[in-house]
Backbone as CSV, one residue per row, in Angstrom:
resi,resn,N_x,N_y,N_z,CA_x,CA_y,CA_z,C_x,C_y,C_z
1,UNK,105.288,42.530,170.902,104.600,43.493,171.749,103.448,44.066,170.933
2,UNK,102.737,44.352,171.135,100.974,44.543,171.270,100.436,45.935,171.959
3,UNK,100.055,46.498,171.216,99.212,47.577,171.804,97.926,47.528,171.143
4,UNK,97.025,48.427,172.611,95.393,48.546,172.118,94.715,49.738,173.207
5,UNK,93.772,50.209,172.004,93.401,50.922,172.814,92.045,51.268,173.096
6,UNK,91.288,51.224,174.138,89.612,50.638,174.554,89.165,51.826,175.220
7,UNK,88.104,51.792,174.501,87.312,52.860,175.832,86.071,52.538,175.846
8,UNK,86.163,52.426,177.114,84.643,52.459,178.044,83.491,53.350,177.485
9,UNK,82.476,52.335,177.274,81.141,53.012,177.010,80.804,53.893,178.317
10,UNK,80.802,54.744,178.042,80.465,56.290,178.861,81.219,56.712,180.590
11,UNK,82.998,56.023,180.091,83.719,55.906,180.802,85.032,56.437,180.193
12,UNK,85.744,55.768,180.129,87.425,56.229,180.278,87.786,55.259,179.147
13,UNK,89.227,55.786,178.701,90.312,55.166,177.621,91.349,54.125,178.428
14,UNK,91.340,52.646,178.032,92.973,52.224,178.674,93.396,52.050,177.319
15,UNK,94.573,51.923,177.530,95.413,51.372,176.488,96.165,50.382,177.375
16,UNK,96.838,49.578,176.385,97.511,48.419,176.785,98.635,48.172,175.801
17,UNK,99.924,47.725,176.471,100.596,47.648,175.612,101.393,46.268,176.713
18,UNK,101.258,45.006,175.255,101.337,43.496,176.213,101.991,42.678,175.402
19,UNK,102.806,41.527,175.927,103.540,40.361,175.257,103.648,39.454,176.065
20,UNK,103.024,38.118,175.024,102.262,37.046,175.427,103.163,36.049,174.905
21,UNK,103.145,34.891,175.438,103.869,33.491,175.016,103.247,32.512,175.603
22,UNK,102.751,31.769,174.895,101.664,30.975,175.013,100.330,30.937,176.144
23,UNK,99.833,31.548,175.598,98.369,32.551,176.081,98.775,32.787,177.670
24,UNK,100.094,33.119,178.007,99.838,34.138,179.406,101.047,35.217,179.138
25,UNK,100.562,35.811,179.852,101.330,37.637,179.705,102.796,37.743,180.142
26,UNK,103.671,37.808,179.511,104.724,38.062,180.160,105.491,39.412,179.988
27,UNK,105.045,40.493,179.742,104.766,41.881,179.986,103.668,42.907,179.900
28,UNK,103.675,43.870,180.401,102.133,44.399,180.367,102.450,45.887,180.822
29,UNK,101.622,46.978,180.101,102.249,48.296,180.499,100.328,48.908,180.347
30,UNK,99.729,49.277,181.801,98.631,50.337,181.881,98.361,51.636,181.476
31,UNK,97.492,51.797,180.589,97.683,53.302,181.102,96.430,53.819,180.610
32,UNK,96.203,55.127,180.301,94.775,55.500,179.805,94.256,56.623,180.876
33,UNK,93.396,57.360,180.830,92.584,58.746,181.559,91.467,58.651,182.452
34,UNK,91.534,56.414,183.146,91.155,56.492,183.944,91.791,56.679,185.450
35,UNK,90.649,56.987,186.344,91.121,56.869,187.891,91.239,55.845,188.556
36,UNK,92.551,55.672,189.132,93.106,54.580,189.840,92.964,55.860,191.647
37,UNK,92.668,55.072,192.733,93.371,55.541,193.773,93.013,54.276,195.218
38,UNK,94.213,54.367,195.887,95.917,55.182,195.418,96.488,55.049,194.173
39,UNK,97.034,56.024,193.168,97.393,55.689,192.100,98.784,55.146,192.160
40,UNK,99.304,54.603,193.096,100.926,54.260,193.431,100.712,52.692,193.006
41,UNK,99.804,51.948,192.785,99.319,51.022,192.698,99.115,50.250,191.553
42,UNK,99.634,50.936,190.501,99.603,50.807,189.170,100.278,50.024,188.673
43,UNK,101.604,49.953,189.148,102.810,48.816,189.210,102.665,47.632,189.837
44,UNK,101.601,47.679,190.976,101.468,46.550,191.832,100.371,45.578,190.619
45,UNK,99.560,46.339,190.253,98.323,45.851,189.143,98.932,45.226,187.852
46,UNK,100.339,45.847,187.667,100.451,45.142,186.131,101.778,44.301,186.501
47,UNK,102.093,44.047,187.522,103.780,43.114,188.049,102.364,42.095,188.680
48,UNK,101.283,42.022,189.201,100.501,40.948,189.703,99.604,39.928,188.161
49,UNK,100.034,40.770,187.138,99.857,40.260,185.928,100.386,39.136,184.786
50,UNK,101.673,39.326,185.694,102.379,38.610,184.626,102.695,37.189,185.158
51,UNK,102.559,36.243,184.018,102.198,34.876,184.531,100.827,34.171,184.201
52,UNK,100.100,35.493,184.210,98.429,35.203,184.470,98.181,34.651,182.716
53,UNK,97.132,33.959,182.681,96.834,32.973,181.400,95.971,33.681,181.098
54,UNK,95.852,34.141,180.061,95.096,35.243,179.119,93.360,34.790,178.768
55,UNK,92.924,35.027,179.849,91.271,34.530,179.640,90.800,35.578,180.986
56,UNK,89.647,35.894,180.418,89.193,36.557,181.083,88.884,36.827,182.536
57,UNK,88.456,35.695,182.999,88.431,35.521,184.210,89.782,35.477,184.844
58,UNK,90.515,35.001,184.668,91.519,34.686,185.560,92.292,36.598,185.610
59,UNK,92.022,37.190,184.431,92.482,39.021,184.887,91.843,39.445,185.773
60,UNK,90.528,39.462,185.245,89.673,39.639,186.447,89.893,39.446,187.894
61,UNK,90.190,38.326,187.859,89.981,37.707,189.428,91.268,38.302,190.206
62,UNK,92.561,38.860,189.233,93.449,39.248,189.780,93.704,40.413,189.947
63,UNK,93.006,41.182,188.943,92.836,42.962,189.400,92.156,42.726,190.806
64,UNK,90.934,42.300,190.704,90.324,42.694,191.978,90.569,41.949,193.086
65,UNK,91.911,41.033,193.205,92.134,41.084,194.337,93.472,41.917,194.788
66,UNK,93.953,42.427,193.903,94.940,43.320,194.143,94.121,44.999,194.694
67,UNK,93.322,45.156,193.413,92.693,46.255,194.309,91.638,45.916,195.737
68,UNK,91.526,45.080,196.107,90.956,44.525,197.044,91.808,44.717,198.283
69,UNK,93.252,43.924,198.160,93.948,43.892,199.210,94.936,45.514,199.504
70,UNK,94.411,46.211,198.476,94.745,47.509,198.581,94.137,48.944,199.064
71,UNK,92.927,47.812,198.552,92.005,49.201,199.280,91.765,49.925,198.264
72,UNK,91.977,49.554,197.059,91.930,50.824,195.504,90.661,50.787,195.447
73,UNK,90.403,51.781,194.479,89.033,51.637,193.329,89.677,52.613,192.274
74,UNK,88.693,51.823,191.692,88.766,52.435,190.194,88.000,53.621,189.553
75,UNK,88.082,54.307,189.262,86.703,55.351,188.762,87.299,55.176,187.158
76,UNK,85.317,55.290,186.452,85.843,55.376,184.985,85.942,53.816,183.989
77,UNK,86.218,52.971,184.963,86.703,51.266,184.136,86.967,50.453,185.557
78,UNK,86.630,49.199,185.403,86.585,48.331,186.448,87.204,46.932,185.830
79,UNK,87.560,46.378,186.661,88.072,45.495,186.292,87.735,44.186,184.975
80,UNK,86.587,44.446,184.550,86.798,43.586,183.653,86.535,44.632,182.404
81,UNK,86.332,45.517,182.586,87.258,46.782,181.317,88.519,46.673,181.274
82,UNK,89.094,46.313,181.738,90.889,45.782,182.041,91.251,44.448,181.253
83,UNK,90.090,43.968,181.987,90.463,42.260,181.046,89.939,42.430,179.686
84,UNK,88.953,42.774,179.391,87.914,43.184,178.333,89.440,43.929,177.264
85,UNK,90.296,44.563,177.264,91.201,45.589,176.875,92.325,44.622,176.670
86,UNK,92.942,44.075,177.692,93.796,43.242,177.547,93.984,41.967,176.655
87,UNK,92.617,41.359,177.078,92.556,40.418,175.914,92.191,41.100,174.603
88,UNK,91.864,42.058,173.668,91.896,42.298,172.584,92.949,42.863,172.479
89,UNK,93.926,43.612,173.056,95.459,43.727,172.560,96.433,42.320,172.336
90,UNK,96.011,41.417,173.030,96.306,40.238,172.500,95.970,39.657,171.570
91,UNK,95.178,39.533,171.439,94.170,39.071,169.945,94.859,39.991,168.767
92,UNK,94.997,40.900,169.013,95.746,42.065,168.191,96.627,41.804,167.977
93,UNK,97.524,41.574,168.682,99.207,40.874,168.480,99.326,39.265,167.708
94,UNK,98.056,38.629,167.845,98.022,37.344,166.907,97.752,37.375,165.762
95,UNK,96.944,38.646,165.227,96.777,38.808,164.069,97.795,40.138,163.348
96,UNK,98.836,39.960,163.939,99.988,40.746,163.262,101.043,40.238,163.366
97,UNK,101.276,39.060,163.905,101.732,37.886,164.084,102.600,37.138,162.424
């Protein structure tokens, strides 16, 4: 397990705390002092995560269709501040590895 913690150029903090087996996620915990709303949605964002193959695009493409089919937005960090975060807590966990 892997933690990291990113903040947005003239935005918000996530942290991430993630465990990977062979470059896709098989846990993942959000969090940080940005705005999610609905914020009930938070669980739906990081359980639609796992599985996903640790490259950028493919986070991407799956935050925003979760907040898509939800109707969310984000204030503060957008989705590829998410991926952008995620993949260096991984990278992080390989070099402590």
């Amino acid at each position: 397990m892997s933690y990291y913690s990113h903040k947005v150029p003239g935005g918000k903090l996530i942290k991430v705390r993630i465990e990977s087996k062979d470059d896709f996620i098989q846990a993942i915990t959000l969090l940080g002092d940005f705005f999610l709303h609905p914020e009930d949605i938070l669980e739906e964002l990081e359980e639609s995560l796992l599985g996903v193959q640790l490259t950028e695009d493919s986070i991407v493409e799956k935050l925003q269709t979760v907040l898509k089919n939800n109707k969310a937005i984000l204030i503060g960090a957008n989705a590829t501040d998410f991926a952008q975060a995620i993949i260096s807590a991984w990278r992080a966990s390989d070099r402590n590895s």
